[in-house]
N, C-alpha and C positions, 0 to 999 in steps of 0.2 A: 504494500500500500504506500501510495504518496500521497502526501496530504498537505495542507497550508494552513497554516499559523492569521489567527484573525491580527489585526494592527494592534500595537501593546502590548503582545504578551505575556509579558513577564510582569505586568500588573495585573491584568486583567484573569489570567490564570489560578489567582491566589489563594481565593474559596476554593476551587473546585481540585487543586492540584492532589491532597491526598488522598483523596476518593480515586481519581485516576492515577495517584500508583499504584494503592491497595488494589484497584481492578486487573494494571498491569502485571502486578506483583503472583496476582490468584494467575491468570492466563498463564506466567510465564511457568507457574510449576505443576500445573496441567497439562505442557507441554502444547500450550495453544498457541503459545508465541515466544516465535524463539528470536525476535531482536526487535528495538523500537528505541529512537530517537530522534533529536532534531539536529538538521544542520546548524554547520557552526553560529551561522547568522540569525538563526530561530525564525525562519520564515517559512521552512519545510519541515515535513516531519515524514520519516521512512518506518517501515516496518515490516516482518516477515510475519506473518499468522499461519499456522494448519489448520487448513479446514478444507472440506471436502469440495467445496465448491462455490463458487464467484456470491451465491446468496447469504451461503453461510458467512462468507470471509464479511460482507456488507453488513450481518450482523453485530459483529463480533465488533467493528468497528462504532457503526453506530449506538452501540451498548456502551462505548466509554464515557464519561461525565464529560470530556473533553470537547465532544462532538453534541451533549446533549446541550451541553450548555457554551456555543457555539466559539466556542477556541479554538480547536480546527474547524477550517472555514468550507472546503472541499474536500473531498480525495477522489484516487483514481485507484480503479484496484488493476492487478494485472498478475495473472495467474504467470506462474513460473515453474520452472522443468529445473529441477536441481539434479545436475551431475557428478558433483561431487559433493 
């Protein structure tokens, strides 16, 4: 997933940040995600999810307090073929 950072967020995030790590935190050792951050400049934010498939992964997303409470502003998902 790629996603975008609404304007201010490193204010605007402040409520809502540890609920969306506790979220990230639970996902990450259900093994539902296995990488997520933002670039250096906080304007994007990346991440890897398992999930079966493109509906699932848009839940998974939209279920973060992040996205519910609009701090990420978009995303795109894009299924990936892991080779190694």
């Amino acid at each position: 997933m790629w996603g975008s950072y609404c304007e201010n967020v490193l204010e605007k995030r402040v409520p809502f940040r540890q609920a969306h790590l506790d979220n990230l935190k639970a996902l990450h050792e259900m093994g539902t995600l296995l990488t997520v951050g933002p670039t250096q400049d906080v304007t994007k934010v990346f991440a890897i999810y398992v999930a079966p498939d493109v509906a699932a992964a848009k839940k998974l997303v939209e279920s973060d307090p992040y996205w519910q409470n609009g701090i990420w502003t978009d995303y795109q998902i894009h299924e990936w073929i892991q080779v190694y």
